[in-house]
C-alpha positions in Angstrom: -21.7 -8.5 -33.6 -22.6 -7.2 -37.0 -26.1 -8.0 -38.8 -26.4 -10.1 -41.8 -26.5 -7.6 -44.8 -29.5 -8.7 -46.4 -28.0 -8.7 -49.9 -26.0 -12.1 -48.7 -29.2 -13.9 -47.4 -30.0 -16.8 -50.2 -32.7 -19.1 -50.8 -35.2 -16.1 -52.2 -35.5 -14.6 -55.5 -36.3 -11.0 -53.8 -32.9 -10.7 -52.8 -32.3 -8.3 -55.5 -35.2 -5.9 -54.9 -35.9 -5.3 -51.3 -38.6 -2.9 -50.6 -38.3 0.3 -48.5 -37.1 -0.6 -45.5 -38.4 0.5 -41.8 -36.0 2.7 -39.2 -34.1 0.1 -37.3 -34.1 -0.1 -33.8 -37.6 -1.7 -32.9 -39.2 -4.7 -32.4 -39.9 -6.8 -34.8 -43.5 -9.4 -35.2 -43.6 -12.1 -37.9 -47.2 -13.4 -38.1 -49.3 -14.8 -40.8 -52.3 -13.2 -42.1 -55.5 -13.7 -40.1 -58.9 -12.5 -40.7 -59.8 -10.4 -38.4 -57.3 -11.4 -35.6 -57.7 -12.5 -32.0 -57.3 -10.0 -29.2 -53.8 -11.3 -28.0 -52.7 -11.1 -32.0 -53.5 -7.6 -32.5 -51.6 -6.8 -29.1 -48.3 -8.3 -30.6 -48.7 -6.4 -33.9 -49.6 -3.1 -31.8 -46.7 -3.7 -29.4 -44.2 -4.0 -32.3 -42.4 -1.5 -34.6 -42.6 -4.1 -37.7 -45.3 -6.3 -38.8 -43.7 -8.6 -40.9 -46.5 -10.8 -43.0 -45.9 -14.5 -43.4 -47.4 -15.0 -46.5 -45.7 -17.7 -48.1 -45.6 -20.8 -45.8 -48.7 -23.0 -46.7 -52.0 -22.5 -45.7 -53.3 -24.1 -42.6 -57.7 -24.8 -42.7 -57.9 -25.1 -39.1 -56.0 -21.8 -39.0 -57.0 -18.5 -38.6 -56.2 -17.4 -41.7 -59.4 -17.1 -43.4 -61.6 -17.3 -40.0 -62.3 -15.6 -36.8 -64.4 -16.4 -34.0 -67.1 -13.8 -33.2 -68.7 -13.5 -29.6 -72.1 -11.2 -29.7 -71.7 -8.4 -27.6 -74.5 -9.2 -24.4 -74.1 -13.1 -24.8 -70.3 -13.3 -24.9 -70.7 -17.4 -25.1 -72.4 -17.2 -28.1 -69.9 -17.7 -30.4 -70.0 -18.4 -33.6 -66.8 -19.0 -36.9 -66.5 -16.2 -39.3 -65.1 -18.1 -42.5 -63.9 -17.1 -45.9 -64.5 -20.2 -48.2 -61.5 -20.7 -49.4 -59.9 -22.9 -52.1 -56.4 -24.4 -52.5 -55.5 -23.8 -56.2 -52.5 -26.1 -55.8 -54.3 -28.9 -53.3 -52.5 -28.6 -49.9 -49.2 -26.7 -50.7 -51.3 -23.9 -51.8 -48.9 -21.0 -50.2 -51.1 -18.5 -48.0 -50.8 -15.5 -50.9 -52.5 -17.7 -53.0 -55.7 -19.0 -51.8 -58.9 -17.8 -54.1 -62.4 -16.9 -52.3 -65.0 -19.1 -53.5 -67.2 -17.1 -54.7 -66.4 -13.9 -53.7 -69.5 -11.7 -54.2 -71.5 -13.9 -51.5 -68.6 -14.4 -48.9 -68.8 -10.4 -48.8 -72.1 -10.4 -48.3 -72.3 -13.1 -45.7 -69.2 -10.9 -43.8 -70.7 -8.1 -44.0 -74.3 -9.6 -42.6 -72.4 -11.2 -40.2 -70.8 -8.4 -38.6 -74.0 -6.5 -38.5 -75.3 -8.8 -36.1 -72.8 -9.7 -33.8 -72.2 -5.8 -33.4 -74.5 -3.7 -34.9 -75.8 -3.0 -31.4 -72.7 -1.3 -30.1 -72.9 2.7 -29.5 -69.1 2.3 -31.7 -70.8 0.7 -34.7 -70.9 3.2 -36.7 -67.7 4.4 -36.9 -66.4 0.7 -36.9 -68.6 -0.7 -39.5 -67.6 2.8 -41.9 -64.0 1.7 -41.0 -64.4 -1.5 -42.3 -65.7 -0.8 -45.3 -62.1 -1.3 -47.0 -62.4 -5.2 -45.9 -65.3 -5.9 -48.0 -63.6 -3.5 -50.8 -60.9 -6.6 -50.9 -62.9 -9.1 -51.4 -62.9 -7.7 -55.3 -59.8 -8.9 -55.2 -60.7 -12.9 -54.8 -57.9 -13.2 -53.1 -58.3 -14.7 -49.1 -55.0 -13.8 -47.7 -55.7 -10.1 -48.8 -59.0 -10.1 -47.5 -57.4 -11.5 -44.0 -54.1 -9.0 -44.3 -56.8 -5.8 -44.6 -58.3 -6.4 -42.1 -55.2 -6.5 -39.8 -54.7 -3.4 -40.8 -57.8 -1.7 -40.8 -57.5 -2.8 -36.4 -54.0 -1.8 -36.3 -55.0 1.5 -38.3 -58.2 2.2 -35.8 -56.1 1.7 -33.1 -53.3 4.4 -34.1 -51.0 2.1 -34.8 -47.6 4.1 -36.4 -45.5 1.0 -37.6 -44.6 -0.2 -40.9 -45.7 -3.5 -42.4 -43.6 -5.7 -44.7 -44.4 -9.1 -46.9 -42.5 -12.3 -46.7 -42.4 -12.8 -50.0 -40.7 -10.0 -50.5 -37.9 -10.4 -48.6 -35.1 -12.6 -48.8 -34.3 -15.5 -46.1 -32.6 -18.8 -45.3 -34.5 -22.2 -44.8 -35.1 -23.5 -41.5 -38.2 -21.8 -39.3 -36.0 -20.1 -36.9 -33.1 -18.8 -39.2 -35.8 -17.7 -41.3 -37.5 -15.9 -38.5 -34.3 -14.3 -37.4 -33.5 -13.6 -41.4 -36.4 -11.5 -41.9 -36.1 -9.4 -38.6 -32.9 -8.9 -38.9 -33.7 -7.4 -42.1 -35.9 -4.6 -40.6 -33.1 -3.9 -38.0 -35.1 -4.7 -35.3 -33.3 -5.1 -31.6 -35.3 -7.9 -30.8 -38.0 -9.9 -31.7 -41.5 -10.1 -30.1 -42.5 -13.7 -30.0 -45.8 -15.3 -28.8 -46.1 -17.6 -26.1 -46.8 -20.5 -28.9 -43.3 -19.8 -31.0 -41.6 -19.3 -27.6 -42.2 -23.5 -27.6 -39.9 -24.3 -30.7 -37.9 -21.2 -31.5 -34.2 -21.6 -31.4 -32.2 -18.5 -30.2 -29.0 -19.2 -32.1 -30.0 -17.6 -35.5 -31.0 -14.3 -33.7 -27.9 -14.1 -31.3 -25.8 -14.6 -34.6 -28.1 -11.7 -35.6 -27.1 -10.0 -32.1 -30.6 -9.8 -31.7 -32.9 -10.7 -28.5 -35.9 -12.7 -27.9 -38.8 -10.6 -26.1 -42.0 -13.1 -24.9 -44.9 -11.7 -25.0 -47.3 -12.5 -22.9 -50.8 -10.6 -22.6 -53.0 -10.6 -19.7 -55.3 -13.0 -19.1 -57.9 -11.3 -16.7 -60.6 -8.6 -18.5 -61.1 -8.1 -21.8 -58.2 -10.6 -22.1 -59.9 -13.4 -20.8 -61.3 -14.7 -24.3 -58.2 -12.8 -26.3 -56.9 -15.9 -27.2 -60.1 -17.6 -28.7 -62.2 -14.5 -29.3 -61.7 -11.8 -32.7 -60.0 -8.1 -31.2 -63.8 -7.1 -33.4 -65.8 -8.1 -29.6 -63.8 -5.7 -27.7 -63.8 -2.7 -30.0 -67.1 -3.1 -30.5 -67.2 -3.6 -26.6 -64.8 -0.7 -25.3 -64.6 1.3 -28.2 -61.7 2.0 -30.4 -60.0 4.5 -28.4 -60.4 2.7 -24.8 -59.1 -0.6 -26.8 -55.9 1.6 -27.9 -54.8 2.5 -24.4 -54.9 -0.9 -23.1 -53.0 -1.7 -26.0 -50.2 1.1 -25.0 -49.6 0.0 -21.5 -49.3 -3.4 -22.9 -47.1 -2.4 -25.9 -45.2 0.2 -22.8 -44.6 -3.1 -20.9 -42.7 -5.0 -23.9 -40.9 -2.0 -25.1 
């Protein structure tokens, strides 16, 4: 069956201007931009070829995209929320891209005090806290969702991550959450898509097998460092196991969904 030509998808004004397109072929993860991103969330972008950013659907407080939950290293139920104030310049609507930091100046500085002590202790620290550096940079910016996207990809680029990422907005797709899912995958070629075990609850297969594209679950562990992945920020178990042990136990898992 042949794929949608992304020129004929409506409902977007970026139809006419798609950006560089990745090599098709892989797998595809849609997933909004969270601030520093559980364990489990970094493991789907690591395990996929394409990171596509959901940046425009409306923002969600009790979300992760301007917060992350930090455990301290030697007290991992200590726990504590990580949070960007954020305000909605357009009351609830306000689409993810355009939250505004309040105040931006001392969110950094709380961030950056923040991740001091939860981790400063770790033998990895320095090299971590060095790597983050271009997560405080954003915060120039006043903008939340670029604060949270950064620091996606500062993980993903510790990690060794190799794939491409690509915006929402960017890209043009149909209404409706699944044919809009299957839209923007199919527009990176992928052979399947990489959903998470909450999307796996409502997603509707049609619009991808029109796509003659398949729906990969994944599901992480939930034993080791994986026991808190779901609640916990991926920051606990790099500062933990260090980048490099982190990145193997992210390739067998990424082997395992390929």
């Amino acid at each position: 069956m042949q794929r949608t030509n992304p020129s004929s998808v409506m409902a977007s004004p970026a139809v006419s201007s798609l950006p560089d397109l990745p090599v098709p072929g892989g797998l595809c993860a849609i997933h909004q931009p969270n601030l520093f991103p559980r364990l489990t969330t970094l493991a789907k972008l690591f395990a996929a070829d394409y990171w596509v950013v959901l940046d425009d659907v409306q923002f969600a407080r009790r979300d992760c995209q301007h917060r992350a939950r930090l455990g301290i290293l030697d007290e991992p139920g200590r726990r504590q929320w990580l949070t960007v104030p954020t305000r909605l310049p357009h009351g609830r609507p306000t689409l993810i891209r355009d939250t505004l930091i309040d105040d931006p100046d001392r969110a950094c500085r709380k961030t950056a005090g923040m991740l001091r002590q939860y981790y400063g202790a770790s033998p990895y620290w320095p090299a971590l806290g060095q790597a983050l550096a271009p997560v405080l940079d954003a915060f120039g910016t006043g903008r939340t969702a670029t604060v949270a996207e950064v620091s996606t990809r500062v993980l993903l680029g510790l990690l060794g991550w190799q794939g491409k990422i690509l915006n929402s907005s960017d890209l043009p797709s149909r209404p409706g959450r699944s044919q809009r899912l299957a839209d923007l995958s199919a527009i990176t070629g992928a052979r399947a898509y990489l959903c998470g075990t909450g999307g796996m609850a409502y997603l509707d297969p049609v619009p991808f097998a029109a796509e003659d594209m398949a729906v990969t679950p994944f599901r992480p562990p939930t034993t080791g460092i994986w026991s808190s992945g779901r609640s916990l920020s991926s920051l606990g178990a790099l500062a933990a196991l260090g980048p490099q042990e982190v990145a193997a136990i992210m390739q067998r898992l990424a082997l395992d969904h390929a």
